[in-house]
C-alpha positions as CSV (number, residue, x, y, z in Angstrom):
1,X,-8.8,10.5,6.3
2,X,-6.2,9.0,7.9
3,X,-3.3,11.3,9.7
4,X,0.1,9.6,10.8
5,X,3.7,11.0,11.4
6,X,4.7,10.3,7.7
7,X,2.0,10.3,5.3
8,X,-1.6,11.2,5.4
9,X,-3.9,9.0,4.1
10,X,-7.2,9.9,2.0
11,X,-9.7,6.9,1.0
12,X,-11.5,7.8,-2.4
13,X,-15.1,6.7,-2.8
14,X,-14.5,3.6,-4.0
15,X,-11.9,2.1,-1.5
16,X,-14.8,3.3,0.9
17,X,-17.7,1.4,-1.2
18,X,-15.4,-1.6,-0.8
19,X,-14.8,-1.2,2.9
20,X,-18.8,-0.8,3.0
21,X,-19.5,-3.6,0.4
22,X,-17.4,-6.0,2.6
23,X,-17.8,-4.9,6.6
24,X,-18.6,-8.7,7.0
25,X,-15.5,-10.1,6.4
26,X,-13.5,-8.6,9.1
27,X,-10.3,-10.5,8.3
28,X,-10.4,-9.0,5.2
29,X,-10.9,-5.2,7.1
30,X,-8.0,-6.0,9.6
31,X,-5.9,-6.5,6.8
32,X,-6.6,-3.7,4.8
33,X,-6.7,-1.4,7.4
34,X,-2.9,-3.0,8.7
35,X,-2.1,-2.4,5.0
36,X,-3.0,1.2,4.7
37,X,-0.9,1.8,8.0
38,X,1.8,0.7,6.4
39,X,1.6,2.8,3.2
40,X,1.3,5.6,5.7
41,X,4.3,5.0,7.3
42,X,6.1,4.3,4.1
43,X,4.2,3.9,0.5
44,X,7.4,3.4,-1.3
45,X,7.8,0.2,0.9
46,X,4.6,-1.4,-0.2
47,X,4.9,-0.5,-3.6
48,X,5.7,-3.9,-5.7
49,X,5.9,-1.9,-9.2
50,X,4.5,1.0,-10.6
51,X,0.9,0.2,-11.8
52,X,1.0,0.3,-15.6
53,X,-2.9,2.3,-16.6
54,X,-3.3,4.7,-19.5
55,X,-5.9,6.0,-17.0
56,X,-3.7,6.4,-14.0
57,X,-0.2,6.6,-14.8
58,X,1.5,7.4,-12.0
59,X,-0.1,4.9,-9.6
60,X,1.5,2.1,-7.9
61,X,-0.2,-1.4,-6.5
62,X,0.1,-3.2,-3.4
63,X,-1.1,-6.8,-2.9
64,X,-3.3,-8.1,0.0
65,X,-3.6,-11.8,-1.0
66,X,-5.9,-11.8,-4.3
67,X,-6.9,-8.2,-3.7
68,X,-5.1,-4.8,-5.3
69,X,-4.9,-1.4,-3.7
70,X,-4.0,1.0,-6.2
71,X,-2.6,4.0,-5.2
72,X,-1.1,7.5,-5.6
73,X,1.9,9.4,-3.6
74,X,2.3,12.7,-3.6
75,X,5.8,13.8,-2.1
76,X,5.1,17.0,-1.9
77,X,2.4,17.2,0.0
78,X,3.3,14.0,2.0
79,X,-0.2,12.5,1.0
80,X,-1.3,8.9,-0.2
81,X,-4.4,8.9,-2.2
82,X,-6.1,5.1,-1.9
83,X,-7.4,4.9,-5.4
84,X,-8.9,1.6,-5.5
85,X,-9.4,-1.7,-3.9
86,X,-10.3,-5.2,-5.5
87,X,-10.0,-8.2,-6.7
88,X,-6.7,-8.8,-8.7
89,X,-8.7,-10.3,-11.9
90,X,-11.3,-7.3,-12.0
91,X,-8.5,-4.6,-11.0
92,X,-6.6,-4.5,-13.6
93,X,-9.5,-4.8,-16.5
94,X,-10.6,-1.9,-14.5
95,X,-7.6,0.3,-14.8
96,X,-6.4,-0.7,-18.2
């Protein structure tokens, strides 16, 4: 988990298994990581649209080149849940 001023930041399982999955390509980890700092700071910046899934309807997306981070805000709690990182053709066939 991630704590900043504005929002915290918790990394389900499989945003970690991709972190893991890809610890080689540490351009790709930089900006990721300079991503998630910025949905901390602000999610409602980063969001491009609300993510359109029958199995998470609430989410929103962020891009990172070809990749997706799909993720959830919670106001009340001033929390970002990191859903889900990957590629954009496997993302949303996914999250359909």
């Amino acid at each position: 988990m991630i704590d900043n001023m504005n929002y915290r930041v918790f990394k389900d399982k499989n945003v970690e298994k991709f972190l893991d999955k890809n610890s080689d390509d540490v351009k790709l980890i930089e900006r990721v990581e300079k991503k998630i700092l910025e949905l901390s700071e602000n999610p409602y910046l980063c969001a491009e649209r609300s993510f359109k899934s029958r199995k998470c309807p609430k989410c929103k997306k962020t891009r990172i080149g070809d990749y997706r981070i799909i993720y959830h805000i919670s106001d009340n709690t001033n929390f970002v849940e990191l859903i889900d990182i990957g590629l954009r053709k496997n993302i949303y066939k996914k999250w359909d």
